[in-house]
C-alpha positions in Angstrom: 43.8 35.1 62.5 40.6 34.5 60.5 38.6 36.6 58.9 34.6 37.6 60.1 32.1 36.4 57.4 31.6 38.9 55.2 35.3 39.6 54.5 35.9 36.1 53.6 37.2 36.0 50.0 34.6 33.8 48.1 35.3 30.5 46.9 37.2 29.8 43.0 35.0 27.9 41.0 35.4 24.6 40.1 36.2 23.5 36.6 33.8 21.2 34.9 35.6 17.9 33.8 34.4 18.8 29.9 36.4 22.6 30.2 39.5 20.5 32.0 40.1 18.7 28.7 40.0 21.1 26.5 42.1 23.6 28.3 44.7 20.6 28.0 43.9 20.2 24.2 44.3 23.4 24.2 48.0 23.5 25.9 48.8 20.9 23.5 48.0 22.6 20.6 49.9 25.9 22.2 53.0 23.6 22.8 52.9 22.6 19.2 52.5 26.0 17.5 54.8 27.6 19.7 57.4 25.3 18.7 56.5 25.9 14.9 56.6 29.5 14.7 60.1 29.5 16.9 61.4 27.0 14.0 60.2 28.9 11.4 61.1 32.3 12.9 64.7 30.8 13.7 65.2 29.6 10.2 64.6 33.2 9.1 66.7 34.9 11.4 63.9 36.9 12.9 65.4 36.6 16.4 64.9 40.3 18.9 61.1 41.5 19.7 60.1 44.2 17.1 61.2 41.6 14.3 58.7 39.3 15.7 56.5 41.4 16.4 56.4 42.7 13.0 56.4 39.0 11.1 53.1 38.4 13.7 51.4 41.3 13.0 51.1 42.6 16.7 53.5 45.0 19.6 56.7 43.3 20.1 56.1 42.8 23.8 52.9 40.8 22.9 54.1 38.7 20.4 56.7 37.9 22.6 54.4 37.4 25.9 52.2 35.0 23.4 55.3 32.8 22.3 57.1 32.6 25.8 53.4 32.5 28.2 53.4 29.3 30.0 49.9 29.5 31.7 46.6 28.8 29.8 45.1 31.9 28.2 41.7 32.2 26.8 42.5 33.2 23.3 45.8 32.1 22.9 45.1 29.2 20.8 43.4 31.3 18.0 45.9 34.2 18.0 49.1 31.4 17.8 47.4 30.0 15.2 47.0 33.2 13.2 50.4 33.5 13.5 51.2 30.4 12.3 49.0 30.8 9.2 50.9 34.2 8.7 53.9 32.6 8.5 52.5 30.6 6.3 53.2 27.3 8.6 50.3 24.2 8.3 47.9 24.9 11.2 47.5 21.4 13.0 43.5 20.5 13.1 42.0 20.3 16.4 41.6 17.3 17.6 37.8 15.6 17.2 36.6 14.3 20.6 34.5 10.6 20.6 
């Protein structure tokens, strides 16, 4: 069954080609700071959801969302790595595009 005209739902938009790589620099960086902070917070023995949330700085349940989220999130980058430099962990650079 198909849908008259005006109901149809309208169209995603395409990424450019430019936004596609950086959304996957992006997910690289993510991948790397995630796996920082868990290290770091591991070594600590900061381990249930309000004692992350308190050594992040934010709710438990978004600290929590931000180190377990597996989906690109506009954002995310700069708040892991605010985490990171609350930890006090080396922030990795960004990577410079040629």
């Amino acid at each position: 069954m198909s849908l008259p005209p005006d109901q149809i739902p309208p169209a995603k938009p395409k990424i450019s080609p430019e936004e596609r790589r950086r959304r996957a620099a992006d997910r690289l960086t993510m991948i790397r700071l995630k796996m920082a902070i868990g290290r770091e917070l591991d070594e600590r023995g900061i381990t249930t959801p309000a004692e992350i949330g308190a050594a992040l700085a934010m709710p438990p349940a978004e600290a929590t969302r931000l180190l377990t989220g597996h989906q690109w999130r506009e954002g995310a980058v700069e708040r892991l790595e605010a985490a990171a430099a609350r930890l006090g962990l080396q922030v990795p650079e960004a990577a410079s595009e040629d």
